[in-house]
C-alpha positions in Angstrom: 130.5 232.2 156.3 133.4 230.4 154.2 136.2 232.0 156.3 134.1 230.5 159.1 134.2 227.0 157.8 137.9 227.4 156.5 138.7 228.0 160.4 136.4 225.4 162.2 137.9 223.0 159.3 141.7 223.9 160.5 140.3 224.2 164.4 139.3 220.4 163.4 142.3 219.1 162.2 144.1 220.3 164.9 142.0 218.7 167.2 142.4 215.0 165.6 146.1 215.4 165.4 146.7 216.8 168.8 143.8 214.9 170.4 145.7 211.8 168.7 149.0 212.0 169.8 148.1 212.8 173.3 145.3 209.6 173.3 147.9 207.6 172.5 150.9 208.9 175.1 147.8 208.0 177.6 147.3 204.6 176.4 150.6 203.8 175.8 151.5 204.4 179.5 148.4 203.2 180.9 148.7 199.8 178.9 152.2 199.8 180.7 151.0 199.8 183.8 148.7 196.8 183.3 151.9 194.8 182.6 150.7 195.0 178.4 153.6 194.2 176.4 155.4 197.0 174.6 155.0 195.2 171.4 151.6 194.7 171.7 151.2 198.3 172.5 153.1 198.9 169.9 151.4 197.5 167.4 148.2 198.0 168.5 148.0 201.7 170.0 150.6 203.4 168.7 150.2 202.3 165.5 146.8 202.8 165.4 146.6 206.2 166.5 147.9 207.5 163.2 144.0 206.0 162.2 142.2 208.1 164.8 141.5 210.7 162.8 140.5 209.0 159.8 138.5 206.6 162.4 136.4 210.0 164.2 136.0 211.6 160.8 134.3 208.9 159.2 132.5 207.8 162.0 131.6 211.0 162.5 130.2 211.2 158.9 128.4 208.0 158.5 126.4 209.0 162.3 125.9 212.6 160.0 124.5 211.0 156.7 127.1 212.0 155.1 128.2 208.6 154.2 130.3 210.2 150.9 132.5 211.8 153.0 132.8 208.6 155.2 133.9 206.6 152.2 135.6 208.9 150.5 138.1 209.9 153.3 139.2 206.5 153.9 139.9 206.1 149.9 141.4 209.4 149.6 143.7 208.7 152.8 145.1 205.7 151.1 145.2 207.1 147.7 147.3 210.1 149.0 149.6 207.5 151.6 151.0 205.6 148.7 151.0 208.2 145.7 151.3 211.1 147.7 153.4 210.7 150.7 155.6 207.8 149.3 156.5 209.7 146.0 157.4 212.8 148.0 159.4 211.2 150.0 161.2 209.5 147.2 162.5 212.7 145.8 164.7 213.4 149.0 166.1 209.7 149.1 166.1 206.1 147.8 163.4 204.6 149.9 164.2 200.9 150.8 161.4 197.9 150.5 161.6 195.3 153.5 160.5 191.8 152.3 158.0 191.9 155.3 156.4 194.7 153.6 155.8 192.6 150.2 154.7 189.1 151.8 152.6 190.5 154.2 151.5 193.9 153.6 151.3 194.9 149.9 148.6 191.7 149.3 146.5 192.8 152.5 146.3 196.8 150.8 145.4 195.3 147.6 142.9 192.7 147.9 140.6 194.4 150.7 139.4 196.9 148.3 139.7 194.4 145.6 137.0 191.9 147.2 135.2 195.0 148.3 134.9 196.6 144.5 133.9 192.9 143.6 131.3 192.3 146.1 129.0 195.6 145.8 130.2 196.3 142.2 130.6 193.1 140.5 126.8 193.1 139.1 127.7 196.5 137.7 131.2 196.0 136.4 130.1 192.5 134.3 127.5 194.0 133.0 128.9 197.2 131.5 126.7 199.6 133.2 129.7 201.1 135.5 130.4 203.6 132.3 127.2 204.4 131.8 126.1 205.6 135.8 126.2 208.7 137.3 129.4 209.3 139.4 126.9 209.4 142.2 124.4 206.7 141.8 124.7 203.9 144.4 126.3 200.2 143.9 126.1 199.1 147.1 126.1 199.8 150.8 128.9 198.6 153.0 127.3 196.2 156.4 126.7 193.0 157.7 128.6 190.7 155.7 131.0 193.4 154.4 131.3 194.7 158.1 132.2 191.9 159.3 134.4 190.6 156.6 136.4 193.9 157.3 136.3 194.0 161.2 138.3 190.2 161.3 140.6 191.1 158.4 141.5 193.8 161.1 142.0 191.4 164.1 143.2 189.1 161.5 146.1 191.4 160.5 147.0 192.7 164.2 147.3 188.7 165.0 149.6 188.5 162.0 151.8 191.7 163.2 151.7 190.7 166.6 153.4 186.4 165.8 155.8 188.9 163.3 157.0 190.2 166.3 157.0 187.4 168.3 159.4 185.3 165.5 161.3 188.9 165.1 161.8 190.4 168.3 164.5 192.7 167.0 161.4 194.7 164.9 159.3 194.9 168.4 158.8 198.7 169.3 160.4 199.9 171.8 159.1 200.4 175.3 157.4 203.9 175.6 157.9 206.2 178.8 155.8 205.7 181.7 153.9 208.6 183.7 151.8 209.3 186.7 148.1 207.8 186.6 146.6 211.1 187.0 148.4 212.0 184.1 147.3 208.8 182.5 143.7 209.5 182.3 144.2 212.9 181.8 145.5 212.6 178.4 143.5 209.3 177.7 140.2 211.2 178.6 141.7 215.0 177.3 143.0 213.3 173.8 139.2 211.3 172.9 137.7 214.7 173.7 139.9 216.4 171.3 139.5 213.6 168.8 135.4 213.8 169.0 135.4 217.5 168.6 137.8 217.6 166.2 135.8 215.2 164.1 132.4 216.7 164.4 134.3 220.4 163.6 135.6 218.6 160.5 132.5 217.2 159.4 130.6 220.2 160.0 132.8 222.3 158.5 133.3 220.1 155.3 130.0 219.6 154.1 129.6 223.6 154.8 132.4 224.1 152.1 130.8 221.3 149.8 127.6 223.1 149.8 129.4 227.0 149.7 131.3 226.0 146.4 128.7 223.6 145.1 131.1 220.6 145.3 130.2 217.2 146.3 130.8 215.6 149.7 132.8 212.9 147.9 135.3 215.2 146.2 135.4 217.1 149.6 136.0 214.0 151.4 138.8 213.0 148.8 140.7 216.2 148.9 140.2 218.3 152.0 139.5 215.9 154.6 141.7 212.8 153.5 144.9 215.2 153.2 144.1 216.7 156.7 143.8 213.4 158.2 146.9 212.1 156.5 149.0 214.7 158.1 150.7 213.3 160.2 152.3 210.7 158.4 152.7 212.9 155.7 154.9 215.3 158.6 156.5 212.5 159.8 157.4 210.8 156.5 158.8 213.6 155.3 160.6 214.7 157.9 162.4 211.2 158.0 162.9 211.4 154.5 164.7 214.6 154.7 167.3 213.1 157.5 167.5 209.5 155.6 165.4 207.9 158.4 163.4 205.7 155.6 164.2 202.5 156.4 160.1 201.3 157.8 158.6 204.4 155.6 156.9 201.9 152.8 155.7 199.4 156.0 154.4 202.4 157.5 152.6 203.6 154.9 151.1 200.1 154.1 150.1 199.4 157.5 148.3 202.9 157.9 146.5 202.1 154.6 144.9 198.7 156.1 143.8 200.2 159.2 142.2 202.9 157.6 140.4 200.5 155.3 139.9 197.2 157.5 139.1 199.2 161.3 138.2 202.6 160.4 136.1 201.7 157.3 134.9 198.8 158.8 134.2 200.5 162.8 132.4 203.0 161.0 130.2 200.6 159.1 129.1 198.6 161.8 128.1 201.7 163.4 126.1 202.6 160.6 126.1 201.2 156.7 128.0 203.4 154.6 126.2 203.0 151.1 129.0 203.2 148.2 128.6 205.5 144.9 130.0 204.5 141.2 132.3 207.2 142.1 133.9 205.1 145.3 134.2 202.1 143.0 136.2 203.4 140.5 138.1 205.0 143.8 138.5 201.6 145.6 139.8 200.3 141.6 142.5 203.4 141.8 143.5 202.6 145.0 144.3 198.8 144.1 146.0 200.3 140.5 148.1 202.0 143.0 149.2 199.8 144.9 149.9 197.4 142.1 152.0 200.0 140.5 154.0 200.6 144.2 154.6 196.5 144.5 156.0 197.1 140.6 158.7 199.6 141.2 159.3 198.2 144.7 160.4 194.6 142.6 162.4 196.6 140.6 165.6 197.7 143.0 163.8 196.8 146.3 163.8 199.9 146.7 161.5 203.3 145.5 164.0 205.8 143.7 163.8 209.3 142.5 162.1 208.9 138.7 159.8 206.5 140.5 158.8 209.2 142.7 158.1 211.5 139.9 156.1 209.3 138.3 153.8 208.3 141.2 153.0 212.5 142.0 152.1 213.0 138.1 149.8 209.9 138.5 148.2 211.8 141.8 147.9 214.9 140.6 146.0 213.6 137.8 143.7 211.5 139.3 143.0 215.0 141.8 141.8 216.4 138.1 140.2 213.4 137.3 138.2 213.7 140.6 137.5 217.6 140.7 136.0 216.8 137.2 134.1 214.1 136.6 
């Protein structure tokens, strides 16, 4: 039965990433065709896309129960992104820090699971108690307010990318290649398909293995599923890394980050309130740590070097200790 999970889980992954990247060549084109322009598609659904997974997963989750897994993938997504990927990448190559990046995208990253910590944990956190709770007892549940606040940060931020590339046409995307209509809703209609198997497979198949090896859907959701939905920036940041091809690999990484957390955190609790464990607080507290210590060493040279790198995998594969044993 585990080597039947193991395979749906992979079957799954497959699904989102494929199902992704073919969702988006269909909407790319099909946004074409309605005269959209190519930087709104671009930074809208293109950039996006690299959130679908995350986005069917959690959803997915949160329509399951399994709100941990919800949470937790969208926190572990990010977590991994800026430790994970970024320090990788650093070991091939000095990675370069655009000022964009800092002004705009490093505060955004930082303070939406800040104020979210704050608002569901605050009662906790003054008073103590957060050291003295069980990893799972609840703080909070993410919806209405929180939903909301979360769903315009998101608009919010796609308004702020979209005058960015209005002032600074010379960072719009470029146009993407057209193709027949047939084609279009093929791949529009093929790709979602993909993406809402793949996401039910994963889901299925995660809380199988949780139960299996008698490990919580958090951890799961922190380890498995956020690493499997992070592959492909994880591909395509290293990849770039390897041929020097760094210079947007920080703004990427950021950007991913706050549409996991602001639509695909936020999409999913407006579907259905995600409730949040002591364990997701001191995730969401981790997550801004890390970010603070990326804007650190970012300062430094402008740029993220080699012992930098180093530094950030220790601190990741530490806190994947810290989370397979508390």
């Amino acid at each position: 039965m585990i080597l039947l999970y193991i395979v749906l889980l992979v079957a799954g992954f497959v699904g989102l990433v494929k199902g992704a990247d073919i969702f988006v060549d269909g909407s790319s084109a099909a946004a074409k065709k309605l005269k959209v322009p190519p930087m709104v598609i671009g930074l809208t659904v293109v950039s996006m896309g690299t959130s679908l997974p995350e986005l069917a997963v959690s959803i997915t989750a949160a329509k399951a129960g399994s709100n941990e897994i919800a949470l937790s993938n969208v926190l572990g997504s990010n977590i991994f992104n800026i430790l994970g990927i970024l320090g990788f990448c650093a070991l091939f190559c000095a990675i370069p820090v655009k000022k964009i990046s800092v002004v705009r995208d490093f505060p955004v990253v930082a303070l939406a699971p800040l104020t979210i910590a704050l608002w569901l944990g605050w009662d906790v956190i003054r008073s103590g108690r957060i050291f003295d709770m069980m990893v799972s007892e609840e703080v909070g549940v993410i919806q209405g307010g929180i939903a909301a606040y979360l769903v315009i940060g998101f608009i919010l931020y796609i308004l702020a990318l979209v005058y960015d590339a209005k002032i600074h046409p010379e960072n719009a995307p470029s146009e993407t290649a057209t193709m027949p209509n047939l084609k279009c809703i093929v791949f529009i209609v093929g790709g979602a398909v993909l993406i809402i198997a793949g996401g039910q497979a994963v889901v299925y198949s995660a809380k199988g293995i949780a139960s299996a090896f008698h490990m919580t859907e958090t951890l799961v959701g922190l380890t498995v599923v956020a690493l499997g939905t992070s592959l492909p920036e994880f591909v395509t940041s290293v990849v770039a890394a390897k041929k020097g091809e760094v210079d947007l690999a920080v703004g990427n990484v950021l950007g991913s980050d706050i549409f996991n957390f602001l639509m695909v955190l936020g999409i999913s609790s407006v579907i259905d309130p995600i409730s949040m464990n002591v364990a997701s607080l001191y995730d969401m507290i981790i997550l801004v740590l890390a970010t603070l210590l990326l804007f650190i060493f970012s300062l430094t040279r402008k740029t993220l070097v080699r012992f930098e790198g180093v530094i950030m995998l220790i601190i990741y594969a530490l806190y994947m200790v810290y989370a397979a044993v508390r």
